[in-house]
Backbone bond lengths (Angstrom), bond angles and torsions (degrees), N, CA, C in turn:
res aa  C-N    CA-C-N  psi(-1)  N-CA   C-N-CA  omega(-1)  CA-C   N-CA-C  phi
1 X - - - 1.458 - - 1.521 109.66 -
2 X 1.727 115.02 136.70 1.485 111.74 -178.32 1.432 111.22 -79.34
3 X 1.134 109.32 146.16 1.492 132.94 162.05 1.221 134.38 -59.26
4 X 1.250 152.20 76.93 1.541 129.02 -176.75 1.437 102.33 -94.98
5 X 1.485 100.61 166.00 1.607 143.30 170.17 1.676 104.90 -48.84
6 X 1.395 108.69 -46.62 1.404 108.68 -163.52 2.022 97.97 -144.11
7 X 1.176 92.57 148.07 1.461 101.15 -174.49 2.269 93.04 -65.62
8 X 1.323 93.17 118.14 1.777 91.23 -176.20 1.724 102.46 -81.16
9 X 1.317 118.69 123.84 1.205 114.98 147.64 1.265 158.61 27.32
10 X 1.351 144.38 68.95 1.505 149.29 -137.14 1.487 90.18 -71.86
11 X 1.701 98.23 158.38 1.571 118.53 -164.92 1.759 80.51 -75.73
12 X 1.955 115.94 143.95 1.417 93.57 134.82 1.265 109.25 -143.42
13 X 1.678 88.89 156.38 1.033 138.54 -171.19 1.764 143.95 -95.65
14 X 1.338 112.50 138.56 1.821 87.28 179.56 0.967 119.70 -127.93
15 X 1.484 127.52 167.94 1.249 115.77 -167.87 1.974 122.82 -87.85
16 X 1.094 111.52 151.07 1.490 105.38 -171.06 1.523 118.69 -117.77
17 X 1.139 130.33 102.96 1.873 134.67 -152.86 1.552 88.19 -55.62
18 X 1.215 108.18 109.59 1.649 114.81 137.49 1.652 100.41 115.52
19 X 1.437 99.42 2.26 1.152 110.31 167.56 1.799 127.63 -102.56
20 X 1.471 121.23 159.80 1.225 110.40 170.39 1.432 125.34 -93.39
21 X 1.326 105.35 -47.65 1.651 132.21 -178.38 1.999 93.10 -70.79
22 X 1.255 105.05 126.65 1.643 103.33 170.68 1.695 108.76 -93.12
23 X 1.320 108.26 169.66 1.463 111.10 175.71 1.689 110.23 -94.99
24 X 1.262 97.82 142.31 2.139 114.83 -170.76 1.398 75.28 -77.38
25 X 1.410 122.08 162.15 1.948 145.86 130.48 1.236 101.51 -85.58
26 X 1.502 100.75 148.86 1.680 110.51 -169.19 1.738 91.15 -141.48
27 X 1.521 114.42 -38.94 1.801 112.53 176.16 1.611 95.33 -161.03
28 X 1.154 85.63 170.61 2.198 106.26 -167.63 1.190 93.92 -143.98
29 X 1.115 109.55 109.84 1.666 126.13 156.93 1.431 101.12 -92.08
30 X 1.639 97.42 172.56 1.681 93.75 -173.41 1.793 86.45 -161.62
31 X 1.228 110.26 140.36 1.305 108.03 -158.90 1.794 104.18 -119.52
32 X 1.728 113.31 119.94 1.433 112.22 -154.32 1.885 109.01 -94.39
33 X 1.213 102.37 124.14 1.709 108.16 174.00 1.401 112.41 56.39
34 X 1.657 98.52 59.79 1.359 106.79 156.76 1.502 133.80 -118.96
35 X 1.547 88.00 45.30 1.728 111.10 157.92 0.956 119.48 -170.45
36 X 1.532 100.70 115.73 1.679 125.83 -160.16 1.566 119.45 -24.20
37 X 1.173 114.42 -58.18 1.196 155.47 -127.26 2.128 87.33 -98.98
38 X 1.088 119.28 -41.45 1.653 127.11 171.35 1.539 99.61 -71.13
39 X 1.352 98.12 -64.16 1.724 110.00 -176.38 1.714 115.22 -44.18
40 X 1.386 126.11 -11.87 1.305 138.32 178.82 1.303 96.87 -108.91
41 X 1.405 125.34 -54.97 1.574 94.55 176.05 1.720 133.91 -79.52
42 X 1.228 106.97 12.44 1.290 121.96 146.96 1.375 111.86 -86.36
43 X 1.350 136.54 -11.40 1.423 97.39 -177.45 1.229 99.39 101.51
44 X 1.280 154.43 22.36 1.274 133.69 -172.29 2.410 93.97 -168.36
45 X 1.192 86.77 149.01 1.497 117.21 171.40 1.481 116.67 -72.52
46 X 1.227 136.50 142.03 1.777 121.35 168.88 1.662 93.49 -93.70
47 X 1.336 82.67 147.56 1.530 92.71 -175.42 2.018 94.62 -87.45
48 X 1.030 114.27 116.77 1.298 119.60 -179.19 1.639 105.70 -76.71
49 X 1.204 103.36 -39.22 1.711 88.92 170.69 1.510 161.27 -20.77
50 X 1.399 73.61 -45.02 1.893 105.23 165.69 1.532 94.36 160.16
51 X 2.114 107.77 151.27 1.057 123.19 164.43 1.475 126.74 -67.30
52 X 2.073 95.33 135.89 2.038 85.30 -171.97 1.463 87.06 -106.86
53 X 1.374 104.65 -161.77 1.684 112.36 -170.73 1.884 97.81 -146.09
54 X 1.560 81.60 179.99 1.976 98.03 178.15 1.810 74.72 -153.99
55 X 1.532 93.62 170.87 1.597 105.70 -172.48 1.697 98.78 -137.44
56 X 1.312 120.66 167.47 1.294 130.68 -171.77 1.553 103.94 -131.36
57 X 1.051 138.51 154.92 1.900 132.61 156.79 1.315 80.81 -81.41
58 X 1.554 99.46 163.10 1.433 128.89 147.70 1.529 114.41 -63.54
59 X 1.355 102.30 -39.35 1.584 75.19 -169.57 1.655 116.21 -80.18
60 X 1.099 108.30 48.23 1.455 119.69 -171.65 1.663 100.27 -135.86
61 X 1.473 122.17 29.14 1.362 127.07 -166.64 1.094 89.93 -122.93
62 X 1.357 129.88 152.90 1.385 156.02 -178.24 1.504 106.57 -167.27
63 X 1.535 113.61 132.60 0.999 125.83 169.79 1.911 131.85 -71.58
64 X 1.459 123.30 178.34 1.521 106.12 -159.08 1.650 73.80 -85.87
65 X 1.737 79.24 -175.09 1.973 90.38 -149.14 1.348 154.37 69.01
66 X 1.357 83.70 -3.58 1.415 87.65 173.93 1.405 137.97 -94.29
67 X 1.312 133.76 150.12 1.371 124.77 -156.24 1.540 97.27 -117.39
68 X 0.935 110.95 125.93 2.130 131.88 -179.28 1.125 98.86 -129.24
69 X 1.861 97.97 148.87 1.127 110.52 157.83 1.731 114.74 -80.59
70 X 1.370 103.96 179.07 1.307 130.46 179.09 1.042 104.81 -57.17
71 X 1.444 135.97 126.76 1.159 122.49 -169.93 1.956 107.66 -96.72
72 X 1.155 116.67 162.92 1.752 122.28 -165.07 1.402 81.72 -97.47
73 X 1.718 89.79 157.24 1.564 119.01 173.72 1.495 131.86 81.76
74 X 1.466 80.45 22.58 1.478 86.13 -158.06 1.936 95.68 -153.14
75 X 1.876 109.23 138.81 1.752 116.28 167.29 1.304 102.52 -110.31
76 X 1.368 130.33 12.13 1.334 113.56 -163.81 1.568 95.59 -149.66
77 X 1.049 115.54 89.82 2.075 111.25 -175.70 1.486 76.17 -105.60
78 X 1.661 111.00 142.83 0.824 128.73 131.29 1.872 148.52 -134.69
79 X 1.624 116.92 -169.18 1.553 101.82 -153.84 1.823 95.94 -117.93
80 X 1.221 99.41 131.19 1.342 114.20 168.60 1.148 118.03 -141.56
81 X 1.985 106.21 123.11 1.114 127.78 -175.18 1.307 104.88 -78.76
82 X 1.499 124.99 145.87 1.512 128.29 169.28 1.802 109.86 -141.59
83 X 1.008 110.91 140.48 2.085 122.01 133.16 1.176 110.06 -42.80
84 X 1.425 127.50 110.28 1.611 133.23 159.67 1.349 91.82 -97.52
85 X 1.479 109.39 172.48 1.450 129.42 -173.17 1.663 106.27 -171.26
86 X 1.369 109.46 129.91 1.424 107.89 -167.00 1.941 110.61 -118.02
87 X 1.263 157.30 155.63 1.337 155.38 -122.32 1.520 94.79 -135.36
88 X 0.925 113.61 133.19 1.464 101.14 173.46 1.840 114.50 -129.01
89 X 1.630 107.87 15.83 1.514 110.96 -159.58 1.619 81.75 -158.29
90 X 1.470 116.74 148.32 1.241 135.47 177.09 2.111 89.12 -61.40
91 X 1.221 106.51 161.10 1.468 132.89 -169.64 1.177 115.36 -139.98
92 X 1.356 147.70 97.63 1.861 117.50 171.51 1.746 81.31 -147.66
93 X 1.550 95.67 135.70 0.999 110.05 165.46 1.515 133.56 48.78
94 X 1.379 106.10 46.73 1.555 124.75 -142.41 1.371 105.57 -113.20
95 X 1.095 103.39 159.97 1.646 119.18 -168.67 1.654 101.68 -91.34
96 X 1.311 117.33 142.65 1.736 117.22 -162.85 1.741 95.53 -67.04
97 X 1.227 104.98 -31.86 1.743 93.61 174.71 1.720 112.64 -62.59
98 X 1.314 115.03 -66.00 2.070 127.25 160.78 1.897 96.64 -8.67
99 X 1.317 109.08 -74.13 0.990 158.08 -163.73 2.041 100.02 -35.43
100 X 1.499 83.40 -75.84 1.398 84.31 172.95 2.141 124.99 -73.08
101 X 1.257 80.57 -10.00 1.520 92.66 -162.20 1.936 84.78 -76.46
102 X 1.260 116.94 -34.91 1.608 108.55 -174.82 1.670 109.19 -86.78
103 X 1.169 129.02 13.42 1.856 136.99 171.46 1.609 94.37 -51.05
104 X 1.025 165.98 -143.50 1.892 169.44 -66.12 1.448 107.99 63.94
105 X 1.496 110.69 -76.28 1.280 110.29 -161.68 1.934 95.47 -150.09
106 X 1.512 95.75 161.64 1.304 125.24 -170.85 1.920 108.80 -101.70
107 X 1.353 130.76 126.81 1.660 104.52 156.99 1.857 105.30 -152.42
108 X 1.286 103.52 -163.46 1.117 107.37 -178.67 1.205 112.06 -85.63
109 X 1.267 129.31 161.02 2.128 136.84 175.53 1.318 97.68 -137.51
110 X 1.436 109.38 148.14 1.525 108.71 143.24 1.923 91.39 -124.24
111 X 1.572 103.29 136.15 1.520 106.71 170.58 1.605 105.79 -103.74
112 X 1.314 119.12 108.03 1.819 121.65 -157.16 1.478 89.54 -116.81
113 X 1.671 96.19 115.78 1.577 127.88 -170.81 1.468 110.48 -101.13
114 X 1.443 125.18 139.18 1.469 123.22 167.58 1.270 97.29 -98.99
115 X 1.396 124.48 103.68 1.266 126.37 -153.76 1.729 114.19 -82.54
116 X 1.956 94.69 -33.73 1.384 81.12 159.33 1.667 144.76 -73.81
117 X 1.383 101.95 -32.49 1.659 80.14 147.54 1.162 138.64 -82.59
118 X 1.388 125.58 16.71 1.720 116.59 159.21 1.177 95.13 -80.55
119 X 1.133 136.55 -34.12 1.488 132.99 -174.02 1.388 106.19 -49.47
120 X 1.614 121.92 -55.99 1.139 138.79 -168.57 1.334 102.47 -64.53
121 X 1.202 135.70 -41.36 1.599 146.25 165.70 1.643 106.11 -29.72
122 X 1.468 96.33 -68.57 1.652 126.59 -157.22 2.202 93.49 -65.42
123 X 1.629 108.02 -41.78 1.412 101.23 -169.45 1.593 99.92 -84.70
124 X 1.066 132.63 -17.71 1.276 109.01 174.30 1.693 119.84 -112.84
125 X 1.226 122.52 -0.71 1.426 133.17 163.70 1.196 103.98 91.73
126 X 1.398 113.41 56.54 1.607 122.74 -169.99 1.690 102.58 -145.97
127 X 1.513 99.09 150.71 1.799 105.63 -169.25 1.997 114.49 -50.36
128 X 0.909 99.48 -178.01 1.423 119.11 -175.19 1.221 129.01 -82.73
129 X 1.418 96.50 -27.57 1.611 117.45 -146.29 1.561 110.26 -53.22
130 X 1.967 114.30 -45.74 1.350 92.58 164.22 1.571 142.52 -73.02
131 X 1.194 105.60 -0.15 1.596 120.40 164.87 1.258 120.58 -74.02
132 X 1.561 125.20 -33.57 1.151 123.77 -148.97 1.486 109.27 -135.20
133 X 1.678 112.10 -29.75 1.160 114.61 173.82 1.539 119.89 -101.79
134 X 1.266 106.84 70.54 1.731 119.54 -158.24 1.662 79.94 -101.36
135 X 1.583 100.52 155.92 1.651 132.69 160.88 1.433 101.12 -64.48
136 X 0.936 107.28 124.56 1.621 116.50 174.96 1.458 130.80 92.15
137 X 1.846 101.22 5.65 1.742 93.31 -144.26 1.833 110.46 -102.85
138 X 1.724 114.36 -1.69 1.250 126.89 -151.41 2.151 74.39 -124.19
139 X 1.303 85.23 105.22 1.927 92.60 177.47 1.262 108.31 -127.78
140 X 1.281 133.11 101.65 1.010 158.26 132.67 1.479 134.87 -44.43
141 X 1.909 98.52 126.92 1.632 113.09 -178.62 1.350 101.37 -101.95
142 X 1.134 114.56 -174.74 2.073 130.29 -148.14 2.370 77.59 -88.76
143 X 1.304 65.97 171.01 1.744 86.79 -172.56 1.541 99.82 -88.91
144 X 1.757 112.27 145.46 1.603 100.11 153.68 2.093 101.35 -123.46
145 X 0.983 135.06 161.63 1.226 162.22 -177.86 1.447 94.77 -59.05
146 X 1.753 106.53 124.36 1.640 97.93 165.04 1.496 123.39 -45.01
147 X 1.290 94.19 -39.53 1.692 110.28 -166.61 1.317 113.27 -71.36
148 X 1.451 105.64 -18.35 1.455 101.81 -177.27 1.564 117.56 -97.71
149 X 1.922 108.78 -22.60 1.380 130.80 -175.07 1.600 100.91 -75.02
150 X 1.318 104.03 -28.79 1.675 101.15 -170.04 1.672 115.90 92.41
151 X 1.469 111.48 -147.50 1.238 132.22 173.25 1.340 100.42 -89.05
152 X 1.120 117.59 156.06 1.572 146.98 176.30 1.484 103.98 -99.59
153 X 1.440 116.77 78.37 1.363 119.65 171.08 1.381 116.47 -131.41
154 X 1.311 120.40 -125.53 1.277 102.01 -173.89 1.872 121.67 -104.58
155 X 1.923 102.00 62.85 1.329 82.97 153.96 1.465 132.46 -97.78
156 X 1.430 121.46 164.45 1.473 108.31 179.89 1.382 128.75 -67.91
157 X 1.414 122.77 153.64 1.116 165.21 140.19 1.196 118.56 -42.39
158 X 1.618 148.71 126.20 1.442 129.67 -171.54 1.736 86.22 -164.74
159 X 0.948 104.37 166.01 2.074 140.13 162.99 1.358 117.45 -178.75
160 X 1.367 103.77 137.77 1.209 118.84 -160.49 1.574 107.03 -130.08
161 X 1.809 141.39 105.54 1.106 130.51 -165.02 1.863 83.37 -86.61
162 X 1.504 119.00 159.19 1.308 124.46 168.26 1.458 123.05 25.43
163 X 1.335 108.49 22.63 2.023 109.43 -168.34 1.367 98.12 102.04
164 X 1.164 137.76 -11.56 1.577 106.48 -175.81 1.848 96.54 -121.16
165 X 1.557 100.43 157.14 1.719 131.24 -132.06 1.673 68.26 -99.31
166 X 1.632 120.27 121.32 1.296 140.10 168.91 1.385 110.26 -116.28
167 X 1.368 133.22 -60.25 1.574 125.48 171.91 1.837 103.04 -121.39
168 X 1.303 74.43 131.87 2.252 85.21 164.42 1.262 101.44 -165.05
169 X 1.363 95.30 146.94 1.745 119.52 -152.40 1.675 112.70 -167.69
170 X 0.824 124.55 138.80 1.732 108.60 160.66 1.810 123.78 -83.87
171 X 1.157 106.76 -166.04 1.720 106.47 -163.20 1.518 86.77 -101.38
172 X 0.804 108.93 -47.00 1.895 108.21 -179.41 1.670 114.32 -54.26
173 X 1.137 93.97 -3.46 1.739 87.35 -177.92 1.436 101.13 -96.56
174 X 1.228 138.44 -2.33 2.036 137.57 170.05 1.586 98.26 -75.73
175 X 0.947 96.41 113.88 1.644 127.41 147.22 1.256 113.49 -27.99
176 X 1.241 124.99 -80.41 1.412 109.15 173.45 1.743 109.46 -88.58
177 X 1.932 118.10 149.66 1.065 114.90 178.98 2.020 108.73 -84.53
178 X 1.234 103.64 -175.82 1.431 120.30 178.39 2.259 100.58 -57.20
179 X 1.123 89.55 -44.77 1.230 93.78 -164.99 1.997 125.92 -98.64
180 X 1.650 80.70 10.31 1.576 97.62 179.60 1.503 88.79 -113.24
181 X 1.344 129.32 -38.04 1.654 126.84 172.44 1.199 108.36 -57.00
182 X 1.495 138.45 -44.69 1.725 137.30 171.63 1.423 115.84 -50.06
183 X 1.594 103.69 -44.02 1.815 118.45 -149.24 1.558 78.05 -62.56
184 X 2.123 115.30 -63.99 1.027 94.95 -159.74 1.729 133.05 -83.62
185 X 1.034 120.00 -18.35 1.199 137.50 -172.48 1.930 94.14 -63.76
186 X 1.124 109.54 -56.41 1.550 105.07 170.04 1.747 140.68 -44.01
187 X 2.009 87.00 -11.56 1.258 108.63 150.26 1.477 137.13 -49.42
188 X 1.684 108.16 -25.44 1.368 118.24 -168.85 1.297 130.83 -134.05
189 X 1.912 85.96 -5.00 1.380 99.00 -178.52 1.562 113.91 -144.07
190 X 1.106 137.92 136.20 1.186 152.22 -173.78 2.069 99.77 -65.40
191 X 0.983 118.57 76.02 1.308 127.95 -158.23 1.758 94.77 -90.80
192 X 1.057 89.14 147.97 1.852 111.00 170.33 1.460 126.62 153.70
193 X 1.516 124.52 -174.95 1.393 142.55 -162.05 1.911 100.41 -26.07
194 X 1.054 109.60 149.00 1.622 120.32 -167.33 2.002 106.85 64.35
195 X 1.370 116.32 -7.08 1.525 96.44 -179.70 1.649 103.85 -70.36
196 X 1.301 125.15 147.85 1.173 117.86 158.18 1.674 106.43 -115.00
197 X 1.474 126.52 158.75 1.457 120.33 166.06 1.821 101.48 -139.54
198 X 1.593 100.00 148.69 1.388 114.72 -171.25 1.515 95.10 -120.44
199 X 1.534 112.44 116.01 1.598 127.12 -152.67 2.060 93.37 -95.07
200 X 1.100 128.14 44.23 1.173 131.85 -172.39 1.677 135.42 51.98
201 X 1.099 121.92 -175.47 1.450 114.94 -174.25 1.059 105.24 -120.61
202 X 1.857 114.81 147.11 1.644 117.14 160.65 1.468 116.38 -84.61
203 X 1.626 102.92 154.42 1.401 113.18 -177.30 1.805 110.96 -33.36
204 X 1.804 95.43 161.81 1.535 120.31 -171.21 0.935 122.56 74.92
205 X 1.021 142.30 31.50 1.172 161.46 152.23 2.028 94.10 -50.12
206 X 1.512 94.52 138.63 1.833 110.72 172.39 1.630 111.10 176.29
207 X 1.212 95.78 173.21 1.425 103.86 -172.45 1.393 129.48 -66.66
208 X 1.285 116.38 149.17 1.438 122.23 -171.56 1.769 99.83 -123.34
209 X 1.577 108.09 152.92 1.325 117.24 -177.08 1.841 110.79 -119.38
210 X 1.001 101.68 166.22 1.694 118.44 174.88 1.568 100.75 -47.96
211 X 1.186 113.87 104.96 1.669 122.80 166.85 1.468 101.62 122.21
212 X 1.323 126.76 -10.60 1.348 113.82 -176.37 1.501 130.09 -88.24
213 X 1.014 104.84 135.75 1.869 117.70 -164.24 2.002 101.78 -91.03
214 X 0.999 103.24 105.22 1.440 139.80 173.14 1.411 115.45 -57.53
215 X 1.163 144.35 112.84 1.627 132.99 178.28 1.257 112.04 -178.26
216 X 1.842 108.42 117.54 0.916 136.29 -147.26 2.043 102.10 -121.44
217 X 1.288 117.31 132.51 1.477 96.53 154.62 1.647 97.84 -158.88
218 X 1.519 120.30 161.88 1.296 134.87 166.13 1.784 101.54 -121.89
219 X 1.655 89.44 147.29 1.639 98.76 -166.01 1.692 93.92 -70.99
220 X 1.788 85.46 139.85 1.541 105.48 156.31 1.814 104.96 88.94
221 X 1.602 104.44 14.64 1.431 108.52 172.61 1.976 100.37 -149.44
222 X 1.158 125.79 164.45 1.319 146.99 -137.28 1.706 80.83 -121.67
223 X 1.628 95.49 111.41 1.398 117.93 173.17 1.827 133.45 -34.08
224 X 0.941 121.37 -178.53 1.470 129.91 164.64 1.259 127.65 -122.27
225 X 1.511 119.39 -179.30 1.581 99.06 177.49 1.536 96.25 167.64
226 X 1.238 111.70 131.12 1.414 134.62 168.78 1.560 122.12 -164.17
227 X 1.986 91.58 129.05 1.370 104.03 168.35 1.160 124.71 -84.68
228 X 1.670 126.39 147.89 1.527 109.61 159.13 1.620 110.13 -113.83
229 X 1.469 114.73 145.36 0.919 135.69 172.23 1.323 128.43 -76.10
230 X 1.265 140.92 -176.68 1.722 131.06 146.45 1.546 104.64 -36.69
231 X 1.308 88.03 159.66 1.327 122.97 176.63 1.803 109.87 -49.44
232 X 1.276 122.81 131.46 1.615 111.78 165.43 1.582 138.96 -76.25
């Protein structure tokens, strides 16, 4: 048996309703301004052309419930609710029908942005990563079964800072579907089992402070949820 330097990293994992064995994360895509209606209150157009992406590590995943601190470097954290969707069959270069036929399971996301440095990204023509690829910021609820979630149409969308109604929207309102985000993204990447993808957020999206209780759900899947604490 090999040896390492440093104890490496536990698999994680999430849980899947009705299942025993949970699913590992292996990569997190995250899919940018795919609902109109966010993409304007940022300031910005969806590029109808085709969907682009930003990426997250895993080890920046935490499950719902969980309580974090405030994260540093940042006056402006904010909360974005998303549709995750996880792969359960190799993918490459696949037809949006292929495409959808390899989805597993459906759940809740919040993708939690330090918005002023994406800002800082966006003004000087430089990556995201400290905006977007924050410790703590890709929070994840338990899995439900394509088969059991259904079609991806119009149920709602919701976040709620402390009880009060911050984003709601339906699923039918993203621009690109679940299975037009696979077809193409599988263009570039050898996609499958452990991929997860977060199909973007609907408008209202804003900042959250030290103490605020986070909670997110779309009908017909098992909620989200994150506290923040003091500052780190």
């Amino acid at each position: 048996m090999r040896d390492y330097l440093f104890e490496p990293a536990d698999v994680f994992a999430l849980e899947v309703t009705g299942e025993v064995k949970l699913y590992p994360l292996r990569r997190i895509f995250c899919v940018g301004r795919n609902y109109a209606a966010h993409a304007a209150e940022m300031g910005n157009e969806v590029d109808r052309e085709a969907p682009w992406y930003f990426t997250k590590q895993v080890a920046h995943a935490v499950k719902s419930g969980a309580v974090l601190p405030y994260p540093p470097g940042t006056e402006n954290y904010h909360h974005e609710m998303e549709l995750a969707f996880v792969l359960g069959a190799p993918v490459f270069r696949a037809s949006e029908a292929e495409a959808q036929a390899a989805i597993y399971a459906y759940g809740c996301a919040l993708d939690m942005t330090r918005r002023d440095r994406q800002q800082d990204g966006k003004d000087n023509r430089r990556p995201w990563s400290l905006g977007k690829d924050v410790e703590g910021s890709a929070v994840f609820g338990p899995l439900t079964k394509a088969a059991e979630f259904g079609v991806v149409a119009a149920q709602r969308i919701h976040l709620e800072v402390n009880g009060e109604t911050r984003q709601g929207a339906r699923l039918e309102d993203m621009v690109w579907s679940c299975g037009e985000i696979v077809a193409h993204l599988s263009r570039y990447y050898h996609l499958g089992a452990g991929d997860i993808i977060l199909t973007g957020t609907p408008a209202g999206v804003g900042p959250v402070l030290a103490g605020d209780k986070i909670s997110g759900g779309i009908d017909g899947l098992e909620g989200v949820s994150l506290t923040l604490g003091a500052g780190a």
